[in-house]
C-alpha positions as CSV (number, residue, x, y, z in Angstrom):
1,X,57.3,20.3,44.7
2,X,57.9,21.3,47.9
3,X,56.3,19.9,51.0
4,X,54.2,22.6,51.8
5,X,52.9,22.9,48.3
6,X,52.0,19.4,48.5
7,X,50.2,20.0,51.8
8,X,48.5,22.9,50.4
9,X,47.0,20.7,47.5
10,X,46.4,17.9,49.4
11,X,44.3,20.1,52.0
12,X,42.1,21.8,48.5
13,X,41.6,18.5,47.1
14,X,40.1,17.1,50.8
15,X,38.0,20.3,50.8
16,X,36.7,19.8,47.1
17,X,35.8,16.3,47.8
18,X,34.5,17.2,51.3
19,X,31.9,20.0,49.5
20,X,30.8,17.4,46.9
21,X,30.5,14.7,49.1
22,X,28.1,16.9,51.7
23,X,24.5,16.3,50.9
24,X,22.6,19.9,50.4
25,X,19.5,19.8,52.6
26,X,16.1,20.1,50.6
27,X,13.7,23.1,52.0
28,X,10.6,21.9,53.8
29,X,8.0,20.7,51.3
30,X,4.8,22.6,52.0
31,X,2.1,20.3,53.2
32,X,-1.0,20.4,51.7
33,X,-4.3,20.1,53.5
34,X,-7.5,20.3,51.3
35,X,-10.2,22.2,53.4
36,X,-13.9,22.0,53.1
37,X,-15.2,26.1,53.5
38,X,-19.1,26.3,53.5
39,X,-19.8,29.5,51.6
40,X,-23.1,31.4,51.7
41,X,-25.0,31.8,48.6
42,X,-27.8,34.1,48.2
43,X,-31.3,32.6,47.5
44,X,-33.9,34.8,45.9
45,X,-36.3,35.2,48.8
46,X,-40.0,33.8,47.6
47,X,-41.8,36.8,49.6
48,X,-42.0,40.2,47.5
49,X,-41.0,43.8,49.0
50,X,-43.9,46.0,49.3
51,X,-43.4,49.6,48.1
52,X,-43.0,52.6,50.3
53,X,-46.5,53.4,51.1
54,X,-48.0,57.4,50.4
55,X,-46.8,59.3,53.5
56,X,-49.9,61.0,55.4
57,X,-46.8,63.5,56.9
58,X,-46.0,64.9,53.6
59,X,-44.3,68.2,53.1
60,X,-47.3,69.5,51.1
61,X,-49.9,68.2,53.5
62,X,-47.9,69.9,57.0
63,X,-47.8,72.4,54.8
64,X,-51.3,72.9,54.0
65,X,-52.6,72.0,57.8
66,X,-54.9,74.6,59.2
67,X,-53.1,75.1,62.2
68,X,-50.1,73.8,64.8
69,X,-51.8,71.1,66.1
70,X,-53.4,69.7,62.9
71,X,-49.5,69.9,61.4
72,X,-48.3,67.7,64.9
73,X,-51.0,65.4,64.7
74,X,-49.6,64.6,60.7
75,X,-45.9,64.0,62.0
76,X,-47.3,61.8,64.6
77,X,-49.1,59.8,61.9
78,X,-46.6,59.9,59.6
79,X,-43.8,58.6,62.1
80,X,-46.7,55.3,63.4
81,X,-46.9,55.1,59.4
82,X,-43.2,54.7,59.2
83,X,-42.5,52.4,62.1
84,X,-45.0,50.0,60.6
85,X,-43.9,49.9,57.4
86,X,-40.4,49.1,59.2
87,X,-42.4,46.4,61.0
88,X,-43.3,44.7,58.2
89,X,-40.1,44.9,56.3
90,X,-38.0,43.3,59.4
91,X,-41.1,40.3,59.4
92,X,-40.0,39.9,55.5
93,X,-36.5,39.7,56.1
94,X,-37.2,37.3,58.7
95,X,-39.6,35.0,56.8
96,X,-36.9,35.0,54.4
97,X,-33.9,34.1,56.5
98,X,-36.3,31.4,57.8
């Protein structure tokens, strides 16, 4: 063998035994953290929805006022009628989130 042949072999064994002999570094290992998350569950509220009440503003009845002014005077009623029902639905919802 000549001498470079033997350097040549020499060198690829020292790189073989320098590739084994290196230790492979692990990946990070997750950490894991165990979290307490306060969820929301819906309760069944104890106070019943009333139904929509009978509209004094009705097509019909506008329909069957006498005049202008009788058929204004029924949308007014009509929209008091339908901001009080919305009254009373927000004091539900609130006596409920209570």
């Amino acid at each position: 063998m000549s001498l470079f042949m033997r350097a040549m072999y020499v060198a690829l064994l020292a790189g073989m035994l320098m590739g084994c002999a290196s230790k492979p570094t692990l990946p990070d290992v997750p950490r894991v953290e165990i979290v307490e998350v306060a969820v929301a569950v819906p309760v069944k509220c104890p106070v019943s929805v009333p139904g929509t009440p009978e509209r004094v503003n009705s097509v019909e009845a506008r329909a069957a006022a006498p005049n202008v002014f009788a058929a204004a005077k029924l949308a007014d009623a009509g929209l008091f009628q339908r901001d009080q029902h919305i009254k009373d639905l927000v004091e539900l919802l609130e006596a409920c989130v209570k």
